[in-house]
Backbone as XML, in Angstrom:
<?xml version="1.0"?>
<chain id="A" units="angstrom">
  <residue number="1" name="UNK">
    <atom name="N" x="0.826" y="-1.191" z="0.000"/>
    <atom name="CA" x="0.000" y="0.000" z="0.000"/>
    <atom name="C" x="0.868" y="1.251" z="0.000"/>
  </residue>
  <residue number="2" name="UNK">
    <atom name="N" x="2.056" y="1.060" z="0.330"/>
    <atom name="CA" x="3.104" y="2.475" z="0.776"/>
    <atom name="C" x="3.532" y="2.699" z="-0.649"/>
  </residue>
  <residue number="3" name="UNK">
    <atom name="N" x="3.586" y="1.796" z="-1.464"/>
    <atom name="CA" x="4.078" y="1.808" z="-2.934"/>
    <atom name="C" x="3.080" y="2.527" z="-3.795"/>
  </residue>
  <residue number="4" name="UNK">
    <atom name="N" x="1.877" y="2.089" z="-3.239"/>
    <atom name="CA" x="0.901" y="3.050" z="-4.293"/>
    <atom name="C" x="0.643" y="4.103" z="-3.608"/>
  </residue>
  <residue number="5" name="UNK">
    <atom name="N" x="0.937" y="4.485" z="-2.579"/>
    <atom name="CA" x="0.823" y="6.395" z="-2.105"/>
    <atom name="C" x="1.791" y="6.989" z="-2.701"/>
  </residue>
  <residue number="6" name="UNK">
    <atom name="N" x="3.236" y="6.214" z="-2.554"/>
    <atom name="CA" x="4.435" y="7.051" z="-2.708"/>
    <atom name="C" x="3.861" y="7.555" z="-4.128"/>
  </residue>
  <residue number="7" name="UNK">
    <atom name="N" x="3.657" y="6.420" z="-5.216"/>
    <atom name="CA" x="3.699" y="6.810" z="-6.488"/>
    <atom name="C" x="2.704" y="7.682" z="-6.417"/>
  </residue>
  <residue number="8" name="UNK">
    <atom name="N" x="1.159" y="7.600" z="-6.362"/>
    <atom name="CA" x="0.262" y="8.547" z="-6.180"/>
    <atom name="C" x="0.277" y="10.056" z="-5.807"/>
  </residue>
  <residue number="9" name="UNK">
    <atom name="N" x="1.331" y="10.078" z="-5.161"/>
    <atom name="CA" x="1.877" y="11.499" z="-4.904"/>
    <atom name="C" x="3.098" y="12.207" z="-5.485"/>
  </residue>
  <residue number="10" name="UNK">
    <atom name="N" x="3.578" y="11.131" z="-5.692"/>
    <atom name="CA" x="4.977" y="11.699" z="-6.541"/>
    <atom name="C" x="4.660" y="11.802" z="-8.192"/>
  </residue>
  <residue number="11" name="UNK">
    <atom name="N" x="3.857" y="11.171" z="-8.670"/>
    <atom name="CA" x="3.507" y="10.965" z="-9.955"/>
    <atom name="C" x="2.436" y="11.803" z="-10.290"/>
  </residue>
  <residue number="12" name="UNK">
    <atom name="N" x="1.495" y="12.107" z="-9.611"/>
    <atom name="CA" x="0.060" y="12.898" z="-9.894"/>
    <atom name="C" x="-0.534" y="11.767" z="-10.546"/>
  </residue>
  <residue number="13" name="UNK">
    <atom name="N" x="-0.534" y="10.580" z="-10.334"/>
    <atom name="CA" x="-1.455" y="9.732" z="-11.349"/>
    <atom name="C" x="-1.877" y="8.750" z="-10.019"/>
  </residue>
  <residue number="14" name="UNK">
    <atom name="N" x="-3.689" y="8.027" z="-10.454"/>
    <atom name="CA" x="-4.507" y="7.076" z="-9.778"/>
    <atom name="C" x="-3.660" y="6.006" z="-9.920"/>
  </residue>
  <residue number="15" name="UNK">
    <atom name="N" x="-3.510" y="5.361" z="-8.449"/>
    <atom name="CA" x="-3.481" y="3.874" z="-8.328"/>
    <atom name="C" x="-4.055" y="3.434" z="-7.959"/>
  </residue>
  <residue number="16" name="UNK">
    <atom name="N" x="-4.722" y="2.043" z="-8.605"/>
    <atom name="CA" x="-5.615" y="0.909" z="-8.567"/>
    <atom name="C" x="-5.096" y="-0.170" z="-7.513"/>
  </residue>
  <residue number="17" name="UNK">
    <atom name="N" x="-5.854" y="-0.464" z="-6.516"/>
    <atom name="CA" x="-5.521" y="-1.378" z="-5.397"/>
    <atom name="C" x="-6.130" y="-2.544" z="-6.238"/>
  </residue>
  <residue number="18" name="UNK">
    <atom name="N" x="-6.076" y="-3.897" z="-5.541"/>
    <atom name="CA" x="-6.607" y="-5.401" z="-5.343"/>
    <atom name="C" x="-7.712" y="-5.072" z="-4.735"/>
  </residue>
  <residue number="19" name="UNK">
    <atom name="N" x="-8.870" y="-5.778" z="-4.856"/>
    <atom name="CA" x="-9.874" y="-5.779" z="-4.525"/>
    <atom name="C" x="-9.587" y="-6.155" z="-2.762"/>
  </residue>
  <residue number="20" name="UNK">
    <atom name="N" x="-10.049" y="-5.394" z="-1.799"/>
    <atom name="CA" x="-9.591" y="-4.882" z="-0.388"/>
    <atom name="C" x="-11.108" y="-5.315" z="0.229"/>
  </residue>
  <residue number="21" name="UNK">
    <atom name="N" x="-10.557" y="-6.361" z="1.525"/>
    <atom name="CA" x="-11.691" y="-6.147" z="2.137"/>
    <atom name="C" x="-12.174" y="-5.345" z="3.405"/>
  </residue>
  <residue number="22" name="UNK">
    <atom name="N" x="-12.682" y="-5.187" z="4.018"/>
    <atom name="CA" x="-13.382" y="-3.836" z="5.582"/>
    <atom name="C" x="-12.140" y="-3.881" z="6.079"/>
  </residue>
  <residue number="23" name="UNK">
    <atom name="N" x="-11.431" y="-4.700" z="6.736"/>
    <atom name="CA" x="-10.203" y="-4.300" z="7.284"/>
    <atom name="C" x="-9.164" y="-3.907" z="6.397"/>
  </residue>
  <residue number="24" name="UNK">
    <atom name="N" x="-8.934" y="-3.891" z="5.417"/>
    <atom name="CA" x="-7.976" y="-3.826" z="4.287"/>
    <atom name="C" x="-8.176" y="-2.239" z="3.808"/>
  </residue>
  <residue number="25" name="UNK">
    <atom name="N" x="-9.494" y="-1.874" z="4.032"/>
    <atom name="CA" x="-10.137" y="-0.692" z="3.911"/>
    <atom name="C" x="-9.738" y="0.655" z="5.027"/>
  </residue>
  <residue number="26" name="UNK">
    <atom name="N" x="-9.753" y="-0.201" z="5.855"/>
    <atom name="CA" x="-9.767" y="0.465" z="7.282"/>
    <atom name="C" x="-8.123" y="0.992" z="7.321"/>
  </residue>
  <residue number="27" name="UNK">
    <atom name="N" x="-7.180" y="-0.147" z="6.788"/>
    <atom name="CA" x="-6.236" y="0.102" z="6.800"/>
    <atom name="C" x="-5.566" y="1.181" z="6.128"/>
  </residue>
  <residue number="28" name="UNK">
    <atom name="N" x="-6.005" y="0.937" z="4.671"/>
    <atom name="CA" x="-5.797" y="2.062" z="3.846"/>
    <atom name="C" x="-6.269" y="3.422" z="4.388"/>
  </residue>
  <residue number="29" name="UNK">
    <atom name="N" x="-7.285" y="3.316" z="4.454"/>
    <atom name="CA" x="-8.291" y="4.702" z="5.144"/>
    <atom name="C" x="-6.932" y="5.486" z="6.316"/>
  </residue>
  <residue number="30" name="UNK">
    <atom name="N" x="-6.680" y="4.787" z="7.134"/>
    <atom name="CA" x="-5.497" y="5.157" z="8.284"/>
    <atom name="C" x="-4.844" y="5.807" z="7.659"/>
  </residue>
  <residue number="31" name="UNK">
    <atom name="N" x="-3.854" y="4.893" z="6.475"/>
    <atom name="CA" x="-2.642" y="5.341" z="5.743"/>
    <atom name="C" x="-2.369" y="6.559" z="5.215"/>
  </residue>
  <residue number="32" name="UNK">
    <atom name="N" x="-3.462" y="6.633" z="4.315"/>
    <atom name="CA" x="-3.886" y="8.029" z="4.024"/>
    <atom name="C" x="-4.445" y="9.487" z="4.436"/>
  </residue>
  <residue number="33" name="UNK">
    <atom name="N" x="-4.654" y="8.935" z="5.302"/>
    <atom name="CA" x="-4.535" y="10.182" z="6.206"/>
    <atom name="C" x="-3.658" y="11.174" z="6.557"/>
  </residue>
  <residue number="34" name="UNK">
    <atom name="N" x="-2.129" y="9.827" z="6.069"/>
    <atom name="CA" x="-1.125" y="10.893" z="6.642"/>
    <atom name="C" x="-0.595" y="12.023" z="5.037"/>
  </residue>
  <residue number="35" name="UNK">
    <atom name="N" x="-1.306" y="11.979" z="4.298"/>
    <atom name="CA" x="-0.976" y="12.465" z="3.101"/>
    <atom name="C" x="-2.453" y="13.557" z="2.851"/>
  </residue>
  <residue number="36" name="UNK">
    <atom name="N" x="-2.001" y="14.750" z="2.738"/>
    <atom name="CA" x="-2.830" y="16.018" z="2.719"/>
    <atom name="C" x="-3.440" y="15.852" z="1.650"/>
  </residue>
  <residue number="37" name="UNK">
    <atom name="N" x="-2.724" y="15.767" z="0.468"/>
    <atom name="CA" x="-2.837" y="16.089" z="-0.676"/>
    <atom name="C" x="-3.921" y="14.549" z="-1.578"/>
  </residue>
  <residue number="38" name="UNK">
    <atom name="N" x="-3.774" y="13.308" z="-1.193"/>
    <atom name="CA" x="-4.165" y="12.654" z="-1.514"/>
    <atom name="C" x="-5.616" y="11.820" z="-1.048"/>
  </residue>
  <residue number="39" name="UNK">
    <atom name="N" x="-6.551" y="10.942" z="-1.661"/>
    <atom name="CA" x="-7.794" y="11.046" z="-1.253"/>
    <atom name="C" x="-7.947" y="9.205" z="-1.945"/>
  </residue>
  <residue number="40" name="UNK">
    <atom name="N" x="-9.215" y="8.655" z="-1.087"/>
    <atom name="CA" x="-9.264" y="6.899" z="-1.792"/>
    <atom name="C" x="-10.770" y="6.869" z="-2.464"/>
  </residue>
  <residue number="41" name="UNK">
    <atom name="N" x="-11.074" y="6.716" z="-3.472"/>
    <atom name="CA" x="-12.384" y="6.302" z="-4.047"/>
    <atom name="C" x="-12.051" y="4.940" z="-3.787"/>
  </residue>
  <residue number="42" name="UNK">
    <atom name="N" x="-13.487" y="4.304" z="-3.384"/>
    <atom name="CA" x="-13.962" y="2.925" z="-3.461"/>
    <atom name="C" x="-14.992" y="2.502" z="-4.746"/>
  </residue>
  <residue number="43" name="UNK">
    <atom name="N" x="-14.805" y="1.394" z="-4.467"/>
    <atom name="CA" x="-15.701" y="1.124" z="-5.583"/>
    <atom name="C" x="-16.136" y="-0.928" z="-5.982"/>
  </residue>
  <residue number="44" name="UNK">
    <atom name="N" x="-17.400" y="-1.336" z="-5.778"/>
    <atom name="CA" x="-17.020" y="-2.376" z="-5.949"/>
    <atom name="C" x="-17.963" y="-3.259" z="-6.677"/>
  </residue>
  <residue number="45" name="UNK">
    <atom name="N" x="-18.543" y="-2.655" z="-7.782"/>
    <atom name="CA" x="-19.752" y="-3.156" z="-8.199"/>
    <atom name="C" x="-21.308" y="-2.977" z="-8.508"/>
  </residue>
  <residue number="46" name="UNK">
    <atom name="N" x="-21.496" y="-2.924" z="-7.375"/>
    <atom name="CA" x="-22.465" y="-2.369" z="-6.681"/>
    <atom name="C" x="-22.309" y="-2.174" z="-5.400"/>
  </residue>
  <residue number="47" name="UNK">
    <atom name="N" x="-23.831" y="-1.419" z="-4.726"/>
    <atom name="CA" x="-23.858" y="-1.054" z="-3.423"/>
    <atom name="C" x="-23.234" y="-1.620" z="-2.317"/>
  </residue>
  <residue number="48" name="UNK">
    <atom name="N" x="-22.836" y="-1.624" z="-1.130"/>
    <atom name="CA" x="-22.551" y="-1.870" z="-0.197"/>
    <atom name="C" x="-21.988" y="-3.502" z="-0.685"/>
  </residue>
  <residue number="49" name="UNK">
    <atom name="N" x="-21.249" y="-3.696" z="-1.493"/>
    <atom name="CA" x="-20.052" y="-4.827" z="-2.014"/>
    <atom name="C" x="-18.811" y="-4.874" z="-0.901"/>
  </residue>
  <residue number="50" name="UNK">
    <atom name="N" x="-18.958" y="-6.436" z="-0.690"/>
    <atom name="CA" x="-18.064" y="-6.944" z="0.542"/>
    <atom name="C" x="-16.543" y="-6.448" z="0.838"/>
  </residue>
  <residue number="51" name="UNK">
    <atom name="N" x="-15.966" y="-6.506" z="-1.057"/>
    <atom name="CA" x="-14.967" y="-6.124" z="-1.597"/>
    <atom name="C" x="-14.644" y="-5.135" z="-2.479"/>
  </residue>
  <residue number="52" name="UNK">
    <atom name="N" x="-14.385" y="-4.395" z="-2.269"/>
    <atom name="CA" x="-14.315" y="-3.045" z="-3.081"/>
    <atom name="C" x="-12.521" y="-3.407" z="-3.616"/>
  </residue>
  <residue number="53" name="UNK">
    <atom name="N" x="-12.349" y="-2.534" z="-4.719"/>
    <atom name="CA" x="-11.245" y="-1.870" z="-5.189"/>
    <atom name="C" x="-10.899" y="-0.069" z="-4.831"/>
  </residue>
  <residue number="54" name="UNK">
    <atom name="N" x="-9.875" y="0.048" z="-4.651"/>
    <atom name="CA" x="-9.632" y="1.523" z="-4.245"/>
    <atom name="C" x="-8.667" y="2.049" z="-5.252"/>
  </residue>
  <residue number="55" name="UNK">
    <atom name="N" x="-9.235" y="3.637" z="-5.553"/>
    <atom name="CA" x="-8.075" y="4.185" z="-6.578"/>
    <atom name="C" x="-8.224" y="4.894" z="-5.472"/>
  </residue>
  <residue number="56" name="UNK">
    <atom name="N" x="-6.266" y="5.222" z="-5.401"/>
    <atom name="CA" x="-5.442" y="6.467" z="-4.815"/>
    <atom name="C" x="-5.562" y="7.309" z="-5.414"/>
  </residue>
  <residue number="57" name="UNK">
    <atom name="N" x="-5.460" y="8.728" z="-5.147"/>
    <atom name="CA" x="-5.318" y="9.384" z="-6.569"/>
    <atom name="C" x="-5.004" y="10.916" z="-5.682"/>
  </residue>
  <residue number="58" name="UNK">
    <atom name="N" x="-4.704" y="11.616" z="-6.035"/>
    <atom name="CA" x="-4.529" y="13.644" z="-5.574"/>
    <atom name="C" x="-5.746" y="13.641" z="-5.621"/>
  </residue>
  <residue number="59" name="UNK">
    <atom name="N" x="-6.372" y="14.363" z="-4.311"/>
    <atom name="CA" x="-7.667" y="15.015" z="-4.653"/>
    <atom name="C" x="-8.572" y="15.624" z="-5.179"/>
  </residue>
  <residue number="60" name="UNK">
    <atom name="N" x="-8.224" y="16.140" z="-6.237"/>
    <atom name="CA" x="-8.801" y="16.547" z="-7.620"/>
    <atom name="C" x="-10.031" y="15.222" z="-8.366"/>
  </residue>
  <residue number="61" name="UNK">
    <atom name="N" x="-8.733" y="14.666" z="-8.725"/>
    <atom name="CA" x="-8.981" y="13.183" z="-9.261"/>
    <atom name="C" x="-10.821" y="12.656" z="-9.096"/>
  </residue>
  <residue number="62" name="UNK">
    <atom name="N" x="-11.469" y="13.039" z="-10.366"/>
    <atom name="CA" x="-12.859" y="12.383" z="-9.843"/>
    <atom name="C" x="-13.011" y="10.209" z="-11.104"/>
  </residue>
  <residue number="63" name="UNK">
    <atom name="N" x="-13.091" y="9.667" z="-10.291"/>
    <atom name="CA" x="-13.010" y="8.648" z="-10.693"/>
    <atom name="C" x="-14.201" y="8.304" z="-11.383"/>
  </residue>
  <residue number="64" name="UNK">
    <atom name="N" x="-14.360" y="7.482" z="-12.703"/>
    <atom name="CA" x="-15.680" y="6.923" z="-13.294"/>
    <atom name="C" x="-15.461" y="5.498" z="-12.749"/>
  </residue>
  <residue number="65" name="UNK">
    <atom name="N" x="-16.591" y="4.695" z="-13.000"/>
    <atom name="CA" x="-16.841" y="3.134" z="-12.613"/>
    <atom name="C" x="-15.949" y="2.464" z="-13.442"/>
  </residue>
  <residue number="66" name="UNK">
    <atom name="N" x="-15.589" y="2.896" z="-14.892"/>
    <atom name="CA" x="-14.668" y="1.970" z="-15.757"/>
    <atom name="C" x="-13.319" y="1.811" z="-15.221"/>
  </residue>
  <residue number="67" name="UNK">
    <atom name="N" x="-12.887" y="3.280" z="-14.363"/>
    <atom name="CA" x="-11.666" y="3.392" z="-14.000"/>
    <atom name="C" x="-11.617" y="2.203" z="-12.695"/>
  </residue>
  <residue number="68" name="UNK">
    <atom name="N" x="-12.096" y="1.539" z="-12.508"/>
    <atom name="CA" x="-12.069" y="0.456" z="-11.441"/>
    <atom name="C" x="-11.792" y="-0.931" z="-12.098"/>
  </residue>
  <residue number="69" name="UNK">
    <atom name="N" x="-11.880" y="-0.850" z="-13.527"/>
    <atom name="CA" x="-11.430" y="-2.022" z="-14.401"/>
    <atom name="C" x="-12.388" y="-3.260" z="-13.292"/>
  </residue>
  <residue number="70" name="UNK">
    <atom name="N" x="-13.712" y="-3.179" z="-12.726"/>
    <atom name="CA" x="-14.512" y="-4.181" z="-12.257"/>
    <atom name="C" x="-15.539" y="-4.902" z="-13.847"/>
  </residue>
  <residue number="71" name="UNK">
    <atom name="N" x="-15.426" y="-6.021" z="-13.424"/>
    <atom name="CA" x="-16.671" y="-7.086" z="-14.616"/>
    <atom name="C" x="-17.448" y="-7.366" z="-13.926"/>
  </residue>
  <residue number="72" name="UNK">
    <atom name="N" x="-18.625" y="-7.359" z="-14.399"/>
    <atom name="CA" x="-19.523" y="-8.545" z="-14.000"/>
    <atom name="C" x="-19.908" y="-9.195" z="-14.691"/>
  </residue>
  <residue number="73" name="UNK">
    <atom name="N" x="-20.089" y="-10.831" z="-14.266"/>
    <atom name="CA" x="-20.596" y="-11.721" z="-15.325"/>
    <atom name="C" x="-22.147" y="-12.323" z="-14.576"/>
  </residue>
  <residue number="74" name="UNK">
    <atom name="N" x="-22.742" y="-12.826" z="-15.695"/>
    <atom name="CA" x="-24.101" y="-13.841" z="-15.678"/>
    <atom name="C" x="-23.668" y="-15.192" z="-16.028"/>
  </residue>
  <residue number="75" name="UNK">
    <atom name="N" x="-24.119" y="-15.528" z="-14.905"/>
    <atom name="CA" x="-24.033" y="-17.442" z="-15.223"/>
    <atom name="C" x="-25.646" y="-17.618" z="-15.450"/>
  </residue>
  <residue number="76" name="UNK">
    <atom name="N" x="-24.999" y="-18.252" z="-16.475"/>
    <atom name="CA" x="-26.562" y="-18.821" z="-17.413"/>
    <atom name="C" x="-26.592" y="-20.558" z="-17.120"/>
  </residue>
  <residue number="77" name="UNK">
    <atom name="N" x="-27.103" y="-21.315" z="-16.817"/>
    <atom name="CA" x="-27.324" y="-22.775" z="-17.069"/>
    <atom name="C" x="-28.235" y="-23.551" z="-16.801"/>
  </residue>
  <residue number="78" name="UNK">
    <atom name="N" x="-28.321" y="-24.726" z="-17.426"/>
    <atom name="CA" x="-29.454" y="-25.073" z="-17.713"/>
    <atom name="C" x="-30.112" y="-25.739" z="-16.272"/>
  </residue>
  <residue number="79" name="UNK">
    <atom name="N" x="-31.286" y="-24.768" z="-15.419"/>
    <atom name="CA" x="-31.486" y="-25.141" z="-14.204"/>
    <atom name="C" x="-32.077" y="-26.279" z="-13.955"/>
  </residue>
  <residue number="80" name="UNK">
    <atom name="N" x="-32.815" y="-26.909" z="-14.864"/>
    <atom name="CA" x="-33.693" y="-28.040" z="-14.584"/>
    <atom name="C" x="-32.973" y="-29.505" z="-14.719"/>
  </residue>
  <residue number="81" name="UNK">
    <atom name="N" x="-31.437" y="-29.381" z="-15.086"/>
    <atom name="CA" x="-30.629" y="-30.239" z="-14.856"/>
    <atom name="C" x="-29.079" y="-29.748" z="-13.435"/>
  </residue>
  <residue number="82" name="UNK">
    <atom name="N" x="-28.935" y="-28.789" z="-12.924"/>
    <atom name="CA" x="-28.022" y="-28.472" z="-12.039"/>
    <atom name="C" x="-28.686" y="-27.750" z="-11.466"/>
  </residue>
  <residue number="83" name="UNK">
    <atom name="N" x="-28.090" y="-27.512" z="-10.205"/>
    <atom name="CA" x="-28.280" y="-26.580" z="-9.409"/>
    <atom name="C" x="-26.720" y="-25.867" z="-8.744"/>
  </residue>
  <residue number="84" name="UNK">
    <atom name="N" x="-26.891" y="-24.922" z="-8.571"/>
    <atom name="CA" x="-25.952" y="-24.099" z="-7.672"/>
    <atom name="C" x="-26.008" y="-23.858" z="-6.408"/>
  </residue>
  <residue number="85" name="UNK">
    <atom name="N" x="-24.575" y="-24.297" z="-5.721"/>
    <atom name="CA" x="-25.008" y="-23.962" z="-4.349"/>
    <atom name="C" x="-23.636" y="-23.197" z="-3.856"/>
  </residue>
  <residue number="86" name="UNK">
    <atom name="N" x="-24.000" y="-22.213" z="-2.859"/>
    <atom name="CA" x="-22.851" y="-21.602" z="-2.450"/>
    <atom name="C" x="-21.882" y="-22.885" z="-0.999"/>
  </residue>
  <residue number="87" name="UNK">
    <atom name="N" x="-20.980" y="-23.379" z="-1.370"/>
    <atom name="CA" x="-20.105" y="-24.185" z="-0.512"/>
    <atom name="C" x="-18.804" y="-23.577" z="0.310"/>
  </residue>
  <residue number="88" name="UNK">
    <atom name="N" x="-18.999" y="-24.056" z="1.378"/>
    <atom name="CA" x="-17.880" y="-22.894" z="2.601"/>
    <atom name="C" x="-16.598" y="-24.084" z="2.345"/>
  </residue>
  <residue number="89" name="UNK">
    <atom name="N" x="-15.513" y="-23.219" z="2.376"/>
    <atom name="CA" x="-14.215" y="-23.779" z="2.802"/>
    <atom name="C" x="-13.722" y="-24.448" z="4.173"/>
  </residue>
  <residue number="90" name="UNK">
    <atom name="N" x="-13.417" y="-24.983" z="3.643"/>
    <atom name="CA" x="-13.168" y="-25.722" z="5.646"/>
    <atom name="C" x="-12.299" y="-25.875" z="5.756"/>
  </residue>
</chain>
């Protein structure tokens, strides 16, 4: 994360984080604080998304949704032969 402030400030250009989760958020959020000049858009899809991506950027900087380089896909299949189920890691 210290790599994309330094550059973010030394460069005048947005850096794109890894998709960050609430604590990962929290963390960043801290970091930046210590930098006047610089500011974090989130962004993760949609609304209140578990995982967001963050651009760094100088405060100026107003970010669009493309600039988050996020996809979404549709799973299509044929339901009356599978089903989907969400399965936990153990």
């Amino acid at each position: 994360m210290s790599d994309l402030l330094l550059k973010a400030q030394t460069m005048y250009t947005p850096q794109l984080t890894d998709f960050l989760n609430l604590r990962e958020q929290t963390i960043l959020n801290n970091l930046i604080n210590k930098y006047d000049d610089l500011f974090v858009h989130y962004f993760g899809g949609y609304d209140n998304a578990e995982r967001v991506r963050g651009i760094i950027a100088p405060d100026y900087f107003v970010p669009k949704d493309s600039d988050y380089d996020v996809s979404m896909y549709e799973i299509r299949y044929p339901e009356k032969f599978a089903n989907l189920h969400l399965g936990l890691l153990k």
